[in-house]
TISE-207193 format. One record per residue: residue in one letter; residue number from 1; chain; x negated, z negated, y negated of N, C-alpha, C in turn. Coordinates in pm, 1 decimal, padded with zeros to 6 digits. Each point is the difference from the previous one (the first is absolute). Layout:
% TISE-207193
A|NUM|A|X|Z|Y|X|Z|Y|X|Z|Y
...
***
This chain:
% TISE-207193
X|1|A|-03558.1|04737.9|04169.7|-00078.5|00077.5|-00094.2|-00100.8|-00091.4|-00068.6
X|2|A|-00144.5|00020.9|-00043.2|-00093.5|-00055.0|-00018.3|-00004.4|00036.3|-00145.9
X|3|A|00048.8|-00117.0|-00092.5|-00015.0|00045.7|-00131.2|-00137.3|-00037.2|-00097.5
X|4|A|-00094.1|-00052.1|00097.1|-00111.5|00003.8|-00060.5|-00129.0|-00084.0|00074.4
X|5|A|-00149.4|00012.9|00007.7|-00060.1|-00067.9|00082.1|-00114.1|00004.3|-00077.3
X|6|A|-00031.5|-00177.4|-00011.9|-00089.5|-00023.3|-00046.2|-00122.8|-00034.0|00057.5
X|7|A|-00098.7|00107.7|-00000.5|-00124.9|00002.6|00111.7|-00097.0|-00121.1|-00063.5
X|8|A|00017.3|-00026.2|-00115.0|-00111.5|-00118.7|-00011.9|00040.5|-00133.1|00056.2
X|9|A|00107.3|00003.2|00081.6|00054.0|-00106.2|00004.7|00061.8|-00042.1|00189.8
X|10|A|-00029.0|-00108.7|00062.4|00022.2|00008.1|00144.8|00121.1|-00050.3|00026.9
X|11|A|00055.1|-00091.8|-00095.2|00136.4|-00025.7|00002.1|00089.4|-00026.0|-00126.8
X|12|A|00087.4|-00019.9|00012.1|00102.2|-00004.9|-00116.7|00108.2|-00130.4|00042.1
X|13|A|00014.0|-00032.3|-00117.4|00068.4|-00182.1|00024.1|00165.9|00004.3|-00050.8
X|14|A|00006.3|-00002.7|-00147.9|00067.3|00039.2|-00110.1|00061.7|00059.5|-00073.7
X|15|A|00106.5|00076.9|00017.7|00029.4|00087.8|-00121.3|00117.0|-00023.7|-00078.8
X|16|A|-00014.0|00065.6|-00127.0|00171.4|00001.6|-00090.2|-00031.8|00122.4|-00056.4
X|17|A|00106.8|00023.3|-00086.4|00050.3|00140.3|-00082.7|00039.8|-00036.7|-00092.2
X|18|A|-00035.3|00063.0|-00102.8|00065.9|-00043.5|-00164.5|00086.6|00119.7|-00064.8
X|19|A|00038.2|-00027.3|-00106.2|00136.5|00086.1|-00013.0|-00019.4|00149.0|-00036.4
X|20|A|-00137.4|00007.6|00007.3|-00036.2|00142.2|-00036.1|-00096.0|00070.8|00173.5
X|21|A|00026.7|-00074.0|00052.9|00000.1|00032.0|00174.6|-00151.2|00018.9|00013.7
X|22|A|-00081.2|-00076.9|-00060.6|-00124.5|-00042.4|00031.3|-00009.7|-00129.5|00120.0
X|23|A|-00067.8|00021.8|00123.6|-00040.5|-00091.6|00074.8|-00120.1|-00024.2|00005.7
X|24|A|00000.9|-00160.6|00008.8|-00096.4|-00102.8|-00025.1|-00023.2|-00028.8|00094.4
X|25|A|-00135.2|00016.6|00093.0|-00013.0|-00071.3|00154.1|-00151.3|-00083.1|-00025.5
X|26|A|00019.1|-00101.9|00083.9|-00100.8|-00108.6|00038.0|-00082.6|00023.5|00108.9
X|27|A|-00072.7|-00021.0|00004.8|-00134.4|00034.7|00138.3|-00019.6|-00104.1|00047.5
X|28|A|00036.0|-00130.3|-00038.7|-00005.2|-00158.0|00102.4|-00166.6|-00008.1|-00027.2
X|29|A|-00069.5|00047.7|-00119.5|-00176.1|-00017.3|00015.0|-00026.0|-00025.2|-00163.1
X|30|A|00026.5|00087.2|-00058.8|-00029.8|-00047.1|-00114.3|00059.4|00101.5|-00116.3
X|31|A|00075.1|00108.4|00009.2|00045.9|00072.0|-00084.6|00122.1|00016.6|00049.6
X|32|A|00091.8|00091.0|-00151.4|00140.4|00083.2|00008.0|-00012.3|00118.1|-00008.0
X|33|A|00036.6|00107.4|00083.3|00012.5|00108.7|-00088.2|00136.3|00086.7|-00046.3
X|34|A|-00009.3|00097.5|-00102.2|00130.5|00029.3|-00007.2|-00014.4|00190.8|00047.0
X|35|A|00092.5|-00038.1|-00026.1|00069.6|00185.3|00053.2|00107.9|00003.3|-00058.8
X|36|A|00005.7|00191.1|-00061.9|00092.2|00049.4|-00104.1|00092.1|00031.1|00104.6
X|37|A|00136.0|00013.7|-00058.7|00074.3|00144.6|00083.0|-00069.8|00072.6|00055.0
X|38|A|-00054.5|00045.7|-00110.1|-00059.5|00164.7|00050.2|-00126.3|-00042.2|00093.9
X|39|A|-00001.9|-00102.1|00076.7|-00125.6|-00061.3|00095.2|-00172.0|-00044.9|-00072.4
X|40|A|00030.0|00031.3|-00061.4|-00155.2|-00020.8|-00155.3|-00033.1|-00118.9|00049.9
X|41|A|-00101.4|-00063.6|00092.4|-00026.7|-00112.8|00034.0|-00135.8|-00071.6|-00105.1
X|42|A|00020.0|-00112.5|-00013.8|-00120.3|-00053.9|-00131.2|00005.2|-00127.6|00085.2
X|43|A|-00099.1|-00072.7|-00047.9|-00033.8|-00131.5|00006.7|00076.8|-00105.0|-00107.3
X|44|A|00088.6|-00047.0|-00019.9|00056.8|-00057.8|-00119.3|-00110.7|-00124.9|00000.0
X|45|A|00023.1|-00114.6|00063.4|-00117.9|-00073.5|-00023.5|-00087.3|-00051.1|00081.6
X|46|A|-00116.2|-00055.6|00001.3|-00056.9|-00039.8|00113.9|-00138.7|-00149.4|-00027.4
X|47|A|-00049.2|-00027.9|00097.1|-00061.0|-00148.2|-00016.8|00136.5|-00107.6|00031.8
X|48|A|00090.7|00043.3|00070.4|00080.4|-00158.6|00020.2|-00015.8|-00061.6|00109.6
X|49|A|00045.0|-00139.4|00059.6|-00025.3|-00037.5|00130.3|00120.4|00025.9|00103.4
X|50|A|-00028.3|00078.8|00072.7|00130.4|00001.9|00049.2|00138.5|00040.8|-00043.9
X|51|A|-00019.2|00078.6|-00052.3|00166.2|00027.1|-00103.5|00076.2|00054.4|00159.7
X|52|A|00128.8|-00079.4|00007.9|00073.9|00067.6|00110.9|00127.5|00015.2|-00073.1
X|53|A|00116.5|-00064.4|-00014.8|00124.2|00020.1|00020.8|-00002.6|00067.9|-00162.0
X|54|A|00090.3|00049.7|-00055.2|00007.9|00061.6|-00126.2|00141.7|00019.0|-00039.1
X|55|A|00051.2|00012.6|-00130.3|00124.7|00013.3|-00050.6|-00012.2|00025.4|-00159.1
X|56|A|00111.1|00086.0|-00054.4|-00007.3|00032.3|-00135.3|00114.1|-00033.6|-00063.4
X|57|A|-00001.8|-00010.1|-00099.6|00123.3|-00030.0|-00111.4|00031.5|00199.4|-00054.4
X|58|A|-00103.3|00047.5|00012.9|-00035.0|00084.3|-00095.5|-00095.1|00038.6|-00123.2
X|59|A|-00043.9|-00144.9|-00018.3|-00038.7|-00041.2|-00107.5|-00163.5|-00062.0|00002.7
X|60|A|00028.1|-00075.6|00145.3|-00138.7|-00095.8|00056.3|00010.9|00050.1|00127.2
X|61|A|-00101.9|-00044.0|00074.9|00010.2|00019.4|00126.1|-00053.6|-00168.6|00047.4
X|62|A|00047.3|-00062.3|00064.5|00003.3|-00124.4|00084.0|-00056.8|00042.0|00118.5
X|63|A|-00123.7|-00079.4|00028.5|-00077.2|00027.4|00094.6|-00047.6|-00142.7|00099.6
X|64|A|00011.3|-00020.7|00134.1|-00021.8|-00128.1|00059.5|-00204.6|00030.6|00038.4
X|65|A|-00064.3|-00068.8|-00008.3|-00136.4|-00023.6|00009.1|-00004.8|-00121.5|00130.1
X|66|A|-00134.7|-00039.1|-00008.5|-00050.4|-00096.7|00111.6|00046.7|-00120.0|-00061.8
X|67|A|00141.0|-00084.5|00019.4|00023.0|-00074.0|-00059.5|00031.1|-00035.0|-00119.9
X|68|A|00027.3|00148.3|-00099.0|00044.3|-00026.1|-00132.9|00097.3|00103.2|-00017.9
X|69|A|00029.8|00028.0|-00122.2|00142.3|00104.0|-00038.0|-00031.4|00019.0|-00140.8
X|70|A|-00077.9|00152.0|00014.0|-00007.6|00036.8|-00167.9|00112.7|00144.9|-00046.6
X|71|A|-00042.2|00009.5|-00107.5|00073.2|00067.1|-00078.1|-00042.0|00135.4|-00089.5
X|72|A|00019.4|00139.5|00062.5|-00066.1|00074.7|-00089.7|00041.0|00083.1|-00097.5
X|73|A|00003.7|00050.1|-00104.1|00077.9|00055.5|-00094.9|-00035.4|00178.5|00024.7
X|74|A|00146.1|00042.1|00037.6|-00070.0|00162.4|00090.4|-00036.6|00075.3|-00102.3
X|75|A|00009.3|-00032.9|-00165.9|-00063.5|00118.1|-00101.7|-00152.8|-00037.5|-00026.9
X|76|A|00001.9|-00120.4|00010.4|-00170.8|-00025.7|-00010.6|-00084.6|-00030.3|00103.1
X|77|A|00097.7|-00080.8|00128.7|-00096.6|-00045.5|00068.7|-00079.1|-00097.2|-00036.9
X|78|A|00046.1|-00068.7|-00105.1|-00015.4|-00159.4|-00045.1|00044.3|-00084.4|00132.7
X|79|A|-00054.7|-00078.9|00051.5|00002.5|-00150.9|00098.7|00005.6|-00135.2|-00036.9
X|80|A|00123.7|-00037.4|00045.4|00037.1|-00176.1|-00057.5|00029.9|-00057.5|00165.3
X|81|A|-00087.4|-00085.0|00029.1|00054.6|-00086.9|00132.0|00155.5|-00083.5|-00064.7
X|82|A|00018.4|-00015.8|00108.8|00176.8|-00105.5|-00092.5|-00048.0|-00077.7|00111.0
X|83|A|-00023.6|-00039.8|00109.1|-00008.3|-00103.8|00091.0|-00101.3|00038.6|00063.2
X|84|A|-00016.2|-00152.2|00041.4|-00093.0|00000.2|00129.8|-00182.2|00019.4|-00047.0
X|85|A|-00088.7|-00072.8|00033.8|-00135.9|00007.6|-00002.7|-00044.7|00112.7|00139.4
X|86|A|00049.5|00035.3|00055.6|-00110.5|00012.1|00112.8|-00028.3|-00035.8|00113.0
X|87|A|00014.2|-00166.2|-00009.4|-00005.5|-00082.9|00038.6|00092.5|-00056.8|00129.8
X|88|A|00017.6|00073.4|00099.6|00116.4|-00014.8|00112.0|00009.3|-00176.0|00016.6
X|89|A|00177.4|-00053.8|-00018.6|00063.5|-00095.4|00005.8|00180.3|00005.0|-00005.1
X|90|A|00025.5|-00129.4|-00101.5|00178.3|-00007.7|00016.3|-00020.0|-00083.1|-00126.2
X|91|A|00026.4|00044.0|-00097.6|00082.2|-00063.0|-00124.0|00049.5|00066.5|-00089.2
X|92|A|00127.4|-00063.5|-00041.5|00083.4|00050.8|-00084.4|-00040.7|-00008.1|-00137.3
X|93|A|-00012.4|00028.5|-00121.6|-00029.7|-00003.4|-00107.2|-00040.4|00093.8|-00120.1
X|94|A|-00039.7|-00012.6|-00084.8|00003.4|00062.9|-00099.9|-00152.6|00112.0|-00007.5
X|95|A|00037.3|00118.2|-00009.8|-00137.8|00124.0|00038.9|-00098.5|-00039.1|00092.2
X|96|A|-00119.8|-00054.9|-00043.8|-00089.2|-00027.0|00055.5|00009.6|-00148.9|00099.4
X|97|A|00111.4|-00110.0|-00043.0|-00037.0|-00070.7|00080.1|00131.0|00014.2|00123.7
X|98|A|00034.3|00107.9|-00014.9|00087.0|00064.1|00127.0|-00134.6|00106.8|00161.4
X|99|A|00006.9|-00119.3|00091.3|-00087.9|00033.6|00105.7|00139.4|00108.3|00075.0
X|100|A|-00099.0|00121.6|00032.1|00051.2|00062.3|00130.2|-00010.5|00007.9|00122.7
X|101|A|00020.8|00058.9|00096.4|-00028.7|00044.6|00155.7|-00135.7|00146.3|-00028.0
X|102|A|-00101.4|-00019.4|00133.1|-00065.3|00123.6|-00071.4|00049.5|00127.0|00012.9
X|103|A|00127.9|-00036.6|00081.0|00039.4|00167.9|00062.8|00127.5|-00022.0|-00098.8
X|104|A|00036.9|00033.2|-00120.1|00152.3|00020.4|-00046.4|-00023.2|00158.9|00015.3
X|105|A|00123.9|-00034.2|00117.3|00064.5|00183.3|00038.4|00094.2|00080.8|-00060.7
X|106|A|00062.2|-00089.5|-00040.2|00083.6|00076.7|-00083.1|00024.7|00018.2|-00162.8
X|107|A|00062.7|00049.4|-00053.8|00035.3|-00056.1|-00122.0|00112.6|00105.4|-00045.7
X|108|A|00124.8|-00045.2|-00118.5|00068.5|00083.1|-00039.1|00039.2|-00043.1|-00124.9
X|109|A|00056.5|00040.1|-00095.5|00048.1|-00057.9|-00140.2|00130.0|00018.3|00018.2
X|110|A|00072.3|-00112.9|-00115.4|00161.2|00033.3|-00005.3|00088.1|00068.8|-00086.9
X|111|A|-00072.3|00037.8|-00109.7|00019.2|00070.6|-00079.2|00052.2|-00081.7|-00145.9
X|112|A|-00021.6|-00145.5|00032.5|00042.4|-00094.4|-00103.3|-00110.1|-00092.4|-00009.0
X|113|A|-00118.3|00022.5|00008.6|-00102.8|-00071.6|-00060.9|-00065.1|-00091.7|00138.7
X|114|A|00007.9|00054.8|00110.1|-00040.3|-00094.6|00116.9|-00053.2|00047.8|00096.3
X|115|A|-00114.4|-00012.8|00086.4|-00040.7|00064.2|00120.6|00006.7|-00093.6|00092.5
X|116|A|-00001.3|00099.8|00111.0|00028.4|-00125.7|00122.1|-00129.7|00056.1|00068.7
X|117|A|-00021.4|-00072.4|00108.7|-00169.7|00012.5|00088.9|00003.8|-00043.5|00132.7
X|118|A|00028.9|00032.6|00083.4|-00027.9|-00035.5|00141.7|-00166.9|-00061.7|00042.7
X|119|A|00056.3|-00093.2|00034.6|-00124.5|-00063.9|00068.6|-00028.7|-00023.5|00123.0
X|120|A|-00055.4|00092.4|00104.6|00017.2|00008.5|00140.7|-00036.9|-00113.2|00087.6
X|121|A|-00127.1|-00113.3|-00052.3|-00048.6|-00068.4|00033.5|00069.6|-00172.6|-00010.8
X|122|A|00077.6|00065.8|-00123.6|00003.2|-00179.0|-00071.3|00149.9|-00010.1|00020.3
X|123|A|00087.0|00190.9|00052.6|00109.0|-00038.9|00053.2|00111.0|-00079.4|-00126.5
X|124|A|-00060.5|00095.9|-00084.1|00108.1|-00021.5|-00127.9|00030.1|00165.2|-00078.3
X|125|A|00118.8|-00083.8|-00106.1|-00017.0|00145.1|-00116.6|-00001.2|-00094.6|-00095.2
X|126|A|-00074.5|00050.8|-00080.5|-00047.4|-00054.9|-00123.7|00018.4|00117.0|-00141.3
X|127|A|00109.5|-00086.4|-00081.1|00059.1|00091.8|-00120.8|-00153.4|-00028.2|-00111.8
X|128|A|00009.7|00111.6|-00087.8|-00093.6|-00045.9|-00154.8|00084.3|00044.4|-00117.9
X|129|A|00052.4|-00117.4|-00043.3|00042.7|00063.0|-00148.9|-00108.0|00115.7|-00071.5
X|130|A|00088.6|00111.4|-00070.1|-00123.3|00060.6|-00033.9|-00013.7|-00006.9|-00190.6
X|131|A|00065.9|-00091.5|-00051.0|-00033.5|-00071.9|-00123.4|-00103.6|-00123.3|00007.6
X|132|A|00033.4|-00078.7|00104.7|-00104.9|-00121.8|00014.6|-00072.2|00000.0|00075.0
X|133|A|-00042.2|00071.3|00107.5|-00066.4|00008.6|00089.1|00040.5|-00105.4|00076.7
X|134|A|00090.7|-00083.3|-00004.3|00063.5|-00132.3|00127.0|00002.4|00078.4|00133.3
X|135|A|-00073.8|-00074.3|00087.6|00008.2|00048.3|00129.5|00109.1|-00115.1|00056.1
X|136|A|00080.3|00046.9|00102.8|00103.2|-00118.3|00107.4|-00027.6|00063.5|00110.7
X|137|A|00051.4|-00090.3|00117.5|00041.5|00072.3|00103.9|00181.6|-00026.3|00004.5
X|138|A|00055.1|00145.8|-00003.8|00114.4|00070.5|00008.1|00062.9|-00038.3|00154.4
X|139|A|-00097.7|00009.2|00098.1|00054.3|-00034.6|00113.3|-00118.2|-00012.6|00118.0
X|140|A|00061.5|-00032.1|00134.6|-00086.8|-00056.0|00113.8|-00066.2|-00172.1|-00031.5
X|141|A|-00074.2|-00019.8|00101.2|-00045.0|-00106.0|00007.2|-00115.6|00004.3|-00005.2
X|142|A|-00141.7|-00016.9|-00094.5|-00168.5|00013.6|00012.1|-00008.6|-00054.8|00168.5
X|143|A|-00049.3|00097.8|00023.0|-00112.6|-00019.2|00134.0|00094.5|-00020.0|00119.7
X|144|A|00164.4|-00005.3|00015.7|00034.4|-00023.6|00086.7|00108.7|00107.2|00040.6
X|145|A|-00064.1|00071.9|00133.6|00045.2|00164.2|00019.9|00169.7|-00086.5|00092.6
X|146|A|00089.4|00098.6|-00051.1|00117.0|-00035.6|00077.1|00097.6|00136.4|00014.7
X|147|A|00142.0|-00016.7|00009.3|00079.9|00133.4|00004.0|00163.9|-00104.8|-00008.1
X|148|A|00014.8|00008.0|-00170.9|00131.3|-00091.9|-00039.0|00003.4|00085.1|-00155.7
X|149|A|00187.5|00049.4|00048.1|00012.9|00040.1|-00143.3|00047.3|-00136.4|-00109.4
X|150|A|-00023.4|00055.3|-00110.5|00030.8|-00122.1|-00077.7|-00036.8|00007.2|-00176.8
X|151|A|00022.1|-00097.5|-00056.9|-00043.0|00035.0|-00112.5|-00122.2|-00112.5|-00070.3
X|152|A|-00079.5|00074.3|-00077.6|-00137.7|-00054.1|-00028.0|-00060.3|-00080.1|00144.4
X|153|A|-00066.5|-00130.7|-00039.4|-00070.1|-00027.0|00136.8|00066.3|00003.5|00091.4
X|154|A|00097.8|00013.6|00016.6|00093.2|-00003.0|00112.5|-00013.9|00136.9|00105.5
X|155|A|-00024.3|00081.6|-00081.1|-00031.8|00116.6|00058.6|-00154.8|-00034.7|00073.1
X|156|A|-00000.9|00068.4|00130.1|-00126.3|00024.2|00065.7|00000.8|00129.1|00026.1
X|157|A|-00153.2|00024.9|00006.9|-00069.6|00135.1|00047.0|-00097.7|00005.2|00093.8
X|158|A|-00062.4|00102.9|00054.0|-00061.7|00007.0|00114.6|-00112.0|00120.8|-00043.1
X|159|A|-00102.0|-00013.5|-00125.5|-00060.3|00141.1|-00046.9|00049.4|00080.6|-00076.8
X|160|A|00071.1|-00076.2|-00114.4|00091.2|00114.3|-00051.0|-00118.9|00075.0|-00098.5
X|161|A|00015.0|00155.9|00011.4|-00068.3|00071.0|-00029.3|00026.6|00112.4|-00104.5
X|162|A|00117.1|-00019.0|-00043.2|00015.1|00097.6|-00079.5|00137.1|-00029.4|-00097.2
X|163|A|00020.7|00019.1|-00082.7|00140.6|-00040.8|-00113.2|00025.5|00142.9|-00107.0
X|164|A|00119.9|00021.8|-00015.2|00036.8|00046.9|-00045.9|00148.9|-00041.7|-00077.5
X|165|A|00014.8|00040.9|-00152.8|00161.0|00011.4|-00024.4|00085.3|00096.8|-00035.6
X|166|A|00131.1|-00048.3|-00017.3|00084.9|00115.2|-00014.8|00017.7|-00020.1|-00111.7
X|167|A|00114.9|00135.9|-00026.7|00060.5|00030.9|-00135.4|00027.2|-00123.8|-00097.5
X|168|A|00139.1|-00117.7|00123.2|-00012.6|-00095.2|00022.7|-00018.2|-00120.2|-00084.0
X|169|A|-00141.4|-00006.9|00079.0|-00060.0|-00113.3|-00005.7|-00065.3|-00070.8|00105.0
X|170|A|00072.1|00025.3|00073.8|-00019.5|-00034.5|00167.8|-00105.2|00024.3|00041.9
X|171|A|-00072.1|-00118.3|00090.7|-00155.6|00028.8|00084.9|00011.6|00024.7|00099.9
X|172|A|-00090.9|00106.7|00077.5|00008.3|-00002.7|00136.0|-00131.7|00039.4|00056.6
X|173|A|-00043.3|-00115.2|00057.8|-00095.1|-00023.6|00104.2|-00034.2|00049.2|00099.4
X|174|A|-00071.9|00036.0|00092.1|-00090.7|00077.8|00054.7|-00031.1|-00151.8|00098.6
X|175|A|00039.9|-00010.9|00090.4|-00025.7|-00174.5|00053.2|-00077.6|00089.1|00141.5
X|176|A|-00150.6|00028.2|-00026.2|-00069.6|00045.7|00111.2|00008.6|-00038.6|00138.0
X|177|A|-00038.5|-00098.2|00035.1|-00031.4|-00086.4|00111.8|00160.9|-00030.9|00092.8
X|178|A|00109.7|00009.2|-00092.5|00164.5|-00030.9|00065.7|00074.7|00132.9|00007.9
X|179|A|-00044.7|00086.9|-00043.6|00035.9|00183.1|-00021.9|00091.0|-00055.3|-00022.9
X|180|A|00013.0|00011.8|-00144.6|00120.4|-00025.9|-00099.8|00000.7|00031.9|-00112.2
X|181|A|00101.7|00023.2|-00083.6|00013.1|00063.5|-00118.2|00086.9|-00146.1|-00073.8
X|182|A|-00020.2|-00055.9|-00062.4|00104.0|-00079.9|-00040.6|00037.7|00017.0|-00168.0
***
């Protein structure tokens, strides 16, 4: 069943749902849009680079860009980058001087102050505190594609493309390139 189609748009990247069953989808070009229940389609925001992967607290919506990871507040639609310039690379650090991959595919929150981010290219996941904006990498090895379970660098990936958690706590990966779920 086709619960909604957005003709201004040729593809779709992204989506989440917030607790009042509004979905938030990404176009991989430069906007989000949302849709009610009742299918009411709007433009929520637009002018971004690339907004693909997406996730909500409820509260914000966490959005992955061309190499960065911002932050939007869903009553205003206020925008705070927490990481990343833009600027496609690999470093760990604090907001801005935390470099990304340009493709982060994924992203999910934990429900305790942390997002995680798949990086398809750089073959990591990379956590962000969401008090300090501290970027790490959580797991894989930068730049070196493999297929080893394990914990933090120990773990390898092969494209991991997508993250999600549970009730939990627990991550689970989307390991593209090894068709794996880990």
């Amino acid at each position: 069943t086709v619960f909604a189609t957005l003709s201004s748009c040729s593809s779709y990247y992204g989506i989440t749902i917030d607790s009042s069953n509004n979905l938030y989808v990404t176009d991989g070009i430069s906007t989000i849009y949302k849709i009610t229940s009742v299918q009411a389609i709007s433009t929520f925001k637009t002018g971004l680079d690339q907004p693909r992967a997406i996730a909500t607290n409820n509260t914000n919506l966490y959005v992955t860009l061309y190499a960065q990871v911002i932050q939007i507040v869903i009553s205003s639609g206020a925008q705070t980058t927490l990481a990343g310039t833009g600027a496609p690379g690999y470093q760990d650090g604090l907001g801005s001087a935390a470099l990304f991959d340009s493709q982060i595919s994924g992203v999910t929150t934990d429900g305790i102050g942390n997002l995680f981010v798949t990086e398809y290219n750089n073959q990591t996941i990379r956590s962000i505190n969401l008090t300090t904006n501290q970027v790490a990498t959580s797991a894989g090895k930068f730049n070196i594609p493999g297929n080893a379970n394990g914990i933090g660098t120990n773990a390898q990936f092969s494209g991991p493309i997508d993250v999600k958690t549970d009730f939990n706590g627990a991550l689970y990966v989307s390991d593209y390139s090894n068709n794996l779920i880990r």
